[in-house]
C-alpha positions, 0 to 999 in steps of 0.5 A, spaced: 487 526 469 494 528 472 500 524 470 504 520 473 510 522 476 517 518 479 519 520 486 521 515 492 518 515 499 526 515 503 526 522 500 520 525 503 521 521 510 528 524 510 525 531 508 520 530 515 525 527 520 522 522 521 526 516 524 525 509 527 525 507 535 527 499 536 522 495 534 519 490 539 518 483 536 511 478 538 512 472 536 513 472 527 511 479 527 516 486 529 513 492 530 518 498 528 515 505 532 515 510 527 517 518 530 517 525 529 521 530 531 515 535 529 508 534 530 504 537 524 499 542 528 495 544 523 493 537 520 488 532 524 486 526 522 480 521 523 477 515 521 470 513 520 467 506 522 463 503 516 459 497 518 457 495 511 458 487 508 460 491 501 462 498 499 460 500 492 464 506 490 463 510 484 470 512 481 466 514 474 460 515 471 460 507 468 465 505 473 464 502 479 468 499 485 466 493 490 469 491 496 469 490 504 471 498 506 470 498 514 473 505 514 474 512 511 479 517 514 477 524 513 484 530 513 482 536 517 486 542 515 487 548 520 489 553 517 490 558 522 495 552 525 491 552 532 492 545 535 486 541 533 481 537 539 483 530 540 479 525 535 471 522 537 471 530 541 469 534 535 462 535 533 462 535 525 456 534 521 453 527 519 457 526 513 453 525 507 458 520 504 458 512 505 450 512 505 447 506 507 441 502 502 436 501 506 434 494 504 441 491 504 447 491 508 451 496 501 454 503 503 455 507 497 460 512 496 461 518 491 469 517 488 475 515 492 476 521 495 473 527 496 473 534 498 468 536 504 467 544 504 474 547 503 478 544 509 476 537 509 477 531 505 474 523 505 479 519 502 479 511 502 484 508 505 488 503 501 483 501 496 485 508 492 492 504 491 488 497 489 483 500 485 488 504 481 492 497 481 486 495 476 484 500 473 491 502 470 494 495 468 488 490 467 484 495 460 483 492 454 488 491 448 489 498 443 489 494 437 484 489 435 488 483 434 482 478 434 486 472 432 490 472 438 485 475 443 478 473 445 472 477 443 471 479 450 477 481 452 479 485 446 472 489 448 472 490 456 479 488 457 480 482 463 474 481 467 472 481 473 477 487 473 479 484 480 484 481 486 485 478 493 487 481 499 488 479 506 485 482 512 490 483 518 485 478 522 488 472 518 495 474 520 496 469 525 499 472 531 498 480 529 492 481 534 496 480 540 502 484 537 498 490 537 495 489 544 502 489 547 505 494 543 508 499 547 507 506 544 511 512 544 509 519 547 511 521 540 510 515 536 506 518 529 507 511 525 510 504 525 513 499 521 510 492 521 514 485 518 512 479 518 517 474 518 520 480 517 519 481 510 515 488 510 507 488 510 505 495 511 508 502 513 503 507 515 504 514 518 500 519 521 501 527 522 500 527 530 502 522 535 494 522 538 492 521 530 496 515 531 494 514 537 486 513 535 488 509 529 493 504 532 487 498 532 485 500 525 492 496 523 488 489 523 482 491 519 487 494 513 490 489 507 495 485 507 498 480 501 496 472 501 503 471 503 503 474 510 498 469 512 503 462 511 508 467 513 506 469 520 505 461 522 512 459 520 514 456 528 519 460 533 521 468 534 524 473 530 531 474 533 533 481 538 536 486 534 543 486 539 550 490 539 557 487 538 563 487 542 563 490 550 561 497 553 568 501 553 562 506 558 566 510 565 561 513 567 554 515 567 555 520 561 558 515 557 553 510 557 548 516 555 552 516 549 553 509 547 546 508 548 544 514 544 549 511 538 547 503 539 538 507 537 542 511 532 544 504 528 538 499 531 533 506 527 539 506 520 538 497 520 530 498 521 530 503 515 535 498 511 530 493 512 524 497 508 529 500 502 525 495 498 519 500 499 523 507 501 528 506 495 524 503 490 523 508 485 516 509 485 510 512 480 505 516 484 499 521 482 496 526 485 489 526 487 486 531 490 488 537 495 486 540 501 490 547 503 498 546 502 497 539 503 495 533 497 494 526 497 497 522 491 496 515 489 503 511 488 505 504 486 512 501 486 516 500 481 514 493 478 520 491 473 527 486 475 529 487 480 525 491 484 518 486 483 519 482 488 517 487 493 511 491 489 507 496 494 501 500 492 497 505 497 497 513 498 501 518 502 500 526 503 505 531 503 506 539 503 509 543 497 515 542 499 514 534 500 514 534 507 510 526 508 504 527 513 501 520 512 503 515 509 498 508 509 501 502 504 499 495 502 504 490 499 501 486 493 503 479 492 509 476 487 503 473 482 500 479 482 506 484 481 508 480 475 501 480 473 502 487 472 509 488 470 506 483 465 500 486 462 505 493 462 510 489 458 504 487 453 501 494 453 507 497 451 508 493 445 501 495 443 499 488 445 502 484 441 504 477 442 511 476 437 514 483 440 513 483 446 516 475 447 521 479 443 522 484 448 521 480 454 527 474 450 522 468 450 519 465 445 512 466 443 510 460 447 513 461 452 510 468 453 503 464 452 504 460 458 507 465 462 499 468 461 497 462 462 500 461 468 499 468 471 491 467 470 491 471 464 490 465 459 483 467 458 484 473 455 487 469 449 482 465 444 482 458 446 485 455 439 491 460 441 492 456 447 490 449 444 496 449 440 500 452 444 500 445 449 499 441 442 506 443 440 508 443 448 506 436 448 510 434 441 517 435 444 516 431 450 
C-alpha cells in the first residue's frame, strides 16, 4: 500500500494559478468562485448519476463499504492534448461498474477507484476520504490487552466501522445559493462557507467540467454542524474597502478596482488557510497518464483539529492541482480520530497514553466515553471509573 506523505493544498493552488473572484453571499451561505489562469486541456471530467438507496463498494476482499453514493465522476485523459467535447456529448461505452442488483435498489462497485482502459479512471467522490477516515483510525488494538478492552474490540476493532454525513439538501438556504449564483466564463471551482465557517472547496480542471458539475454541490457531504449553522438568522456581511477612491480618471479607476479584487481574492484565501495551510497527510491512489489522484486528511492534533478536512485531489508531476473535492468532518469526529491515533500510537495502552496526553488514567476513560468510544472498553472498566467518579463527589 503506498505510504502516506505530508504536503498542503496552498502549495499546489500556488502552483496552478488559481485564485478567488468576490464571492456572492445568499443569506447564511458565501460562494467564493474559484479561477484559472489556464485551463487544463487534455483532461475532462464527468459525472455518472447513481440512482441506488445504497451503494456497496468492494474496498478489499473481505472489506466492504456502504452508503448513499449518487454519483461517481469518471477523469478522461487526452493525451494528444486536443480539447476534449463537452460533457453529455460523448458516446463511451456503458460502464461496467456500479452494477445494479436486480431484485433491490443496491449498486455494487469494484474498489473506490478504478482504471478503465489506460485513459480513464472511476473514482468516488469524497467517499475515498471518508472510507480511509474509518479504515485508517477505527482498527483493532495491536496488543490484546484483554483487561481493559472488550473481547469484540480487541478482535474486530470499533464496529460498525461508521459516521454521519449531511447531504448538502439539509443546509438551509444552499438550494437557493446555487440557483442564483452567478458564474465565471472561467470560473473552474468555488469555495463554500456557511456562517462562514469553510464547508467544502472543490475544483475542476476546465470551466465547462465545473459548469456540469455546478448542481452536483447539493448532493455532496457536509458535517452535522453546517445544518445549525445555515439557520442561525440574518446575512453574512459584504466584504467592503475602506477609505475614499483617490481615481482622476478612467484608468485609475481600472487600477484601484483591480487592487480592491487583488485584496477581496487574498481575505477570501485567508479565510480557508484552516484547509489550504494545514499540514495535510495524503496517499496516492491510483493514476491516469501524468496525472494521480490521492486521498488526503488533515492534520488532526491542537491547534490545527478544530478544522479537520478529508477528500481527494489530482495533480500532475509537477504538482500542478487539476481537481480538488473536500468534506469537512465534525469537532467529535476530528477528536474521535485524534483520539483513537493517540491511543494507537502508545500501543493502546491506557496508563501511557493518559500520560502522554497529560491526564489522568480516568479522565482519559471518560474522554473515550464521551467521544462514543466507551464500548470499546470492558464495562467493569467503566464501572469503576463512575464509582470512583461518584466518591469524590
Amino acid at each position: 500500500m503506498p505510504q502516506w506523505n505530508q504536503t498542503q493544498l496552498a502549495q499546489h493552488f500556488n502552483l496552478s494559478g488559481i485564485s478567488c473572484a468576490p464571492g456572492q453571499i445568499w443569506n447564511g451561505i458565501r460562494l467564493v468562485p474559484l479561477l484559472r489562469e489556464k485551463p487544463i486541456e487534455d483532461l475532462r471530467l464527468f459525472r455518472e448519476r447513481n440512482s441506488a438507496d445504497l451503494s456497496v463498494v468492494e474496498v478489499d476482499d473481505d472489506l466492504n463499504y456502504f452508503s448513499y453514493i449518487p454519483h461517481s465522476y469518471v477523469l478522461h485523459w487526452r493525451p494528444d492534448g486536443v480539447p476534449d467535447c463537452v460533457s453529455g456529448t460523448q458516446i463511451r461505452k456503458k460502464n461496467q461498474d456500479g452494477k445494479r442488483w436486480k431484485h433491490a435498489p443496491v449498486a455494487q462497485f469494484e474498489r473506490m477507484a478504478k482504471k478503465r482502459g489506460t485513459r480513464q479512471l472511476r473514482f468516488l467522490p469524497q467517499h475515498l476520504g471518508i472510507e480511509s477516515y474509518l479504515h485508517q483510525f477505527f482498527n483493532v488494538p495491536k496488543i490484546d490487552w484483554r483487561d481493559t478492552y472488550s473481547r469484540s474490540a480487541i478482535s474486530k476493532g470499533l464496529l460498525p466501522r461508521s459516521t454521519w454525513m449531511l447531504s448538502g439538501w439539509g443546509i438551509d438556504g444552499f438550494r437557493d445559493a446555487l440557483r442564483l449564483f452567478e458564474r465565471y466564463p472561467q470560473q473552474i471551482g468555488m469555495m463554500l462557507f456557511v456562517g462562514d465557517l469553510l464547508a467544502a472547496i472543490q475544483v475542476c480542471p476546465s470551466a465547462q467540467d465545473y459548469q456540469a458539475l455546478h448542481s452536483s454541490f447539493l448532493e455532496d457531504l457536509y458535517g452535522e454542524i453546517f445544518w445549525y449553522y445555515s439557520r442561525f438568522p440574518g446575512k453574512l456581511p459584504e466584504l467592503q474597502a475602506e477609505g475614499d477612491s483617490q481615481a482622476q480618471s478612467f484608468e485609475d479607476l481600472r487600477v484601484e478596482l483591480q487592487s480592491l479584487r487583488g485584496e477581496i481574492s487574498a481575505f477570501q484565501t485567508w479565510m480557508a488557510n484552516g484547509l489550504l495551510e494545514t499540514p495535510i497527510r495524503s496517499q496516492e491512489v491510483q493514476g491516469v497518464g501524468p496525472y494521480h489522484l490521492h486521498r488526503f486528511i488533515s492534520e488532526l492534533s491542537p491547534p490545527f483539529g478544530d478544522q479537520t478536512h478529508l477528500g481527494e485531489f489530482i495533480c500532475d508531476s509537477q504538482g500542478r492541482l487539476a481537481y480538488l473535492k473536500t468534506c469537512r468532518l465534525s469537532r467529535q469526529q476530528s477528536e474521535q480520530a485524534w483520539l483513537l491515533e493517540q491511543l494507537d500510537a502508545q500501543l493502546w495502552h491506557l496508563e501511557k497514553t493518559a500520560k502522554a496526553l497529560n491526564i489522568s488514567h480516568d479522565q482519559l476513560v471518560l474522554k473515550m466515553e464521551k467521544l462514543g468510544l466507551g464500548k470499546l472498553l470492558k464495562p467493569q472498566v467503566l464501572d469503576q471509573v463512575h464509582k470512583r467518579e461518584r466518591e469524590k463527589k
